[in-house]
C-alpha positions, 0 to 999 in steps of 0.5 A: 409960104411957111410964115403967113401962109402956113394954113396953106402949108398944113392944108396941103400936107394934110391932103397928101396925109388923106390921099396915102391913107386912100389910096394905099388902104391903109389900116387904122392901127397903122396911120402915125398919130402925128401928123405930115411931115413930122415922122415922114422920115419913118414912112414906109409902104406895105401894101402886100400886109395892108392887103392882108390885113383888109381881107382878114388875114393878118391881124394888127395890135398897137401898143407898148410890149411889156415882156414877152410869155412863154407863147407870145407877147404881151402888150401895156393894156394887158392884151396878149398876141400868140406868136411863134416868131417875133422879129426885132425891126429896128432899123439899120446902119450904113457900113462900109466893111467891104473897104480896107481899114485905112479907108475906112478911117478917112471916110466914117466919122462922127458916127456916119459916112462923111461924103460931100454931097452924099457922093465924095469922101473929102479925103479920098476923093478917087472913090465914089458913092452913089445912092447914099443921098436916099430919097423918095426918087432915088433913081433920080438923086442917083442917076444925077449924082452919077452925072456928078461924079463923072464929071468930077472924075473927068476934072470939071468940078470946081470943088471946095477944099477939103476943109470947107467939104467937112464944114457942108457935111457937118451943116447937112447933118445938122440940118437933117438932125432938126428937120429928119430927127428920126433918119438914124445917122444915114443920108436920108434926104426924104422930099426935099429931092429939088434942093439936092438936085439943085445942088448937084446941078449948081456944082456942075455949072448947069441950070436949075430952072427946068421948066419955061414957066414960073407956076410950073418951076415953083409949083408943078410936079416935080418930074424926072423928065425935067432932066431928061436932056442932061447927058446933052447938056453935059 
């Protein structure tokens, strides 16, 4: 798909670019210059200031600020936008504060939380995180890797060692560096939600194949209800 059909590839990122842009309403001045998926890690949904901005009553500028006047902010064109408060929204990053030092040295390193699928410090593997695997469906990444978790702590995972748990993380981030440049240094995993769970599921000795046909596995919508009979399963 990604060699001979790649027009294919680019006609379906393009009609998924079309259908937010509708459905969302999204103002011009907003729509990325680049086009899906490139910068998809950057996405985010305001539709309480769309909504705001299609009736009138917000206004948008786009552009580089050049320095900031005694009233306001002005812009690379020239242009200058009245302002009373100006907010700084430059991201975040994950901490992990709330744990001792000692902790804290076994688990952050490289400039980020290490965790073996986003779940498991290989180097104190009697505490957990889940919800660091961020997604477009964390409810789903979040409950599985809940499934996970458990049954590591129940002993019925057959984990690498720790050593080979450092090399998966470094191949992860590597990976994610290359196809997610923009994600900063946390576990921002975006749509690739299926090769995750398939991850999770393959470690814990259940199957990955959902669905009884191969169109509806391969090219179906890609549900929670796939994985509805897990607990059972377990």
């Amino acid at each position: 798909m990604h060699s001979v059909g790649m027009p294919l590839v680019r006609l379906w990122w393009g009609l998924i670019a079309l259908g937010c842009c509708k459905d969302l309403q999204m103002p011009a001045e907003l729509i990325p210059e680049e086009n899906l998926p490139s910068g998809i890690e950057k996405i985010g949904v305001g539709s309480d200031l769309y909504e705001a901005v299609n009736q009138g009553g917000a206004q948008l500028a786009r552009g580089l600020a050049s320095r900031f006047t005694k009233d306001g902010v002005e812009f690379a064109d020239g242009t200058v936008f009245p302002a009373d408060i100006v907010v700084f929204a430059t991201g975040w990053h994950q901490s992990i504060s709330f744990l001792s030092q000692e902790l804290q040295n076994k688990i952050a390193g490289a400039g980020y939380v290490r965790l073996f699928r986003h779940i498991l410090p290989p180097t104190a593997q009697n505490i957990g995180f889940l919800g660091y695997a961020s997604s477009f469906a964390c409810q789903l990444t979040s409950e599985i890797g809940a499934h996970w978790l458990s049954e590591h702590f129940l002993g019925s995972l057959a984990l690498p060692s720790a050593d080979e748990m450092n090399q998966e993380i470094d191949r992860a981030h590597a990976w994610a560096n290359d196809k997610l440049p923009n994600r900063g240094t946390e576990g921002f995993i975006g749509l690739h939600i299926s090769h995750y769970v398939d991850d999770l599921m393959t470690d814990m000795g259940l199957p990955v194949r959902r669905v009884n046909s191969f169109f509806g596995e391969h090219f179906g919508i890609f549900r929670a209800s796939r994985y509805a009979s897990l607990a059972g399963e377990r």
